[in-house]
N, C-alpha and C positions, 0 to 999 in steps of 0.2 A: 706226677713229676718224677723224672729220673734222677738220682744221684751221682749218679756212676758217673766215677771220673777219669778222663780222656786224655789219652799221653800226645805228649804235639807230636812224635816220630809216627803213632798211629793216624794220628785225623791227619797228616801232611799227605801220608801212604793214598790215605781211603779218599779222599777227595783229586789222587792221582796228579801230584804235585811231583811225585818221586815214585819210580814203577815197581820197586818194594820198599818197605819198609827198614832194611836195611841201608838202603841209600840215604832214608829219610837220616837213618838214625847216626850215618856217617856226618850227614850235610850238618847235623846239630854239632858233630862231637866237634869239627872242620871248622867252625866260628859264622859257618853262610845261613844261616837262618836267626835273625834279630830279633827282638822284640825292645822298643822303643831306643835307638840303638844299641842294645848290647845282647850279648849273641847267649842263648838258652840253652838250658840241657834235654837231652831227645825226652826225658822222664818230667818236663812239665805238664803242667794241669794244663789242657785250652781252656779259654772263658768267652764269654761271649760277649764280642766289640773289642776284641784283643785283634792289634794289628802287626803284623809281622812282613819284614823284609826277607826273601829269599830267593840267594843267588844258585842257579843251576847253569850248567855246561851250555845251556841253549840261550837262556834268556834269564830276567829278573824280573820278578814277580814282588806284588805288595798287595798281602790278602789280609781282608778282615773277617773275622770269622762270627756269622751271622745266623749262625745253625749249628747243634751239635751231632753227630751223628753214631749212632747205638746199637749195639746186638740186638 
């Protein structure tokens, strides 16, 4: 089992929600990425069955996060 823990601005990047990771880490700082409505910091933990609203330039997105994903 892994420990490692997974900042949301990276898993939003790597699962290609936002095309780097600085975008991800604006959309945090910006208040568009929630978690059960209130908006997170790019340096949270993901967890697994953490459900998150996130609004982009194109569309809005409501992802659960059902996998974690690791170096």
């Amino acid at each position: 089992m892994n420990t490692t823990k997974l900042r949301l601005d990276k898993y939003l990047w790597a699962i290609r929600i936002f095309k780097t990771r600085t975008q991800a880490t604006a959309a945090c700082d910006d208040g568009k990425v929630k978690l059960n409505g209130q908006s997170v910091k790019p340096s949270r933990t993901v967890g697994l069955g953490d459900r998150y609203d996130i609004r982009t330039p194109a569309r809005k997105w409501t992802i659960e996060v059902t996998g974690l994903l690791y170096n």
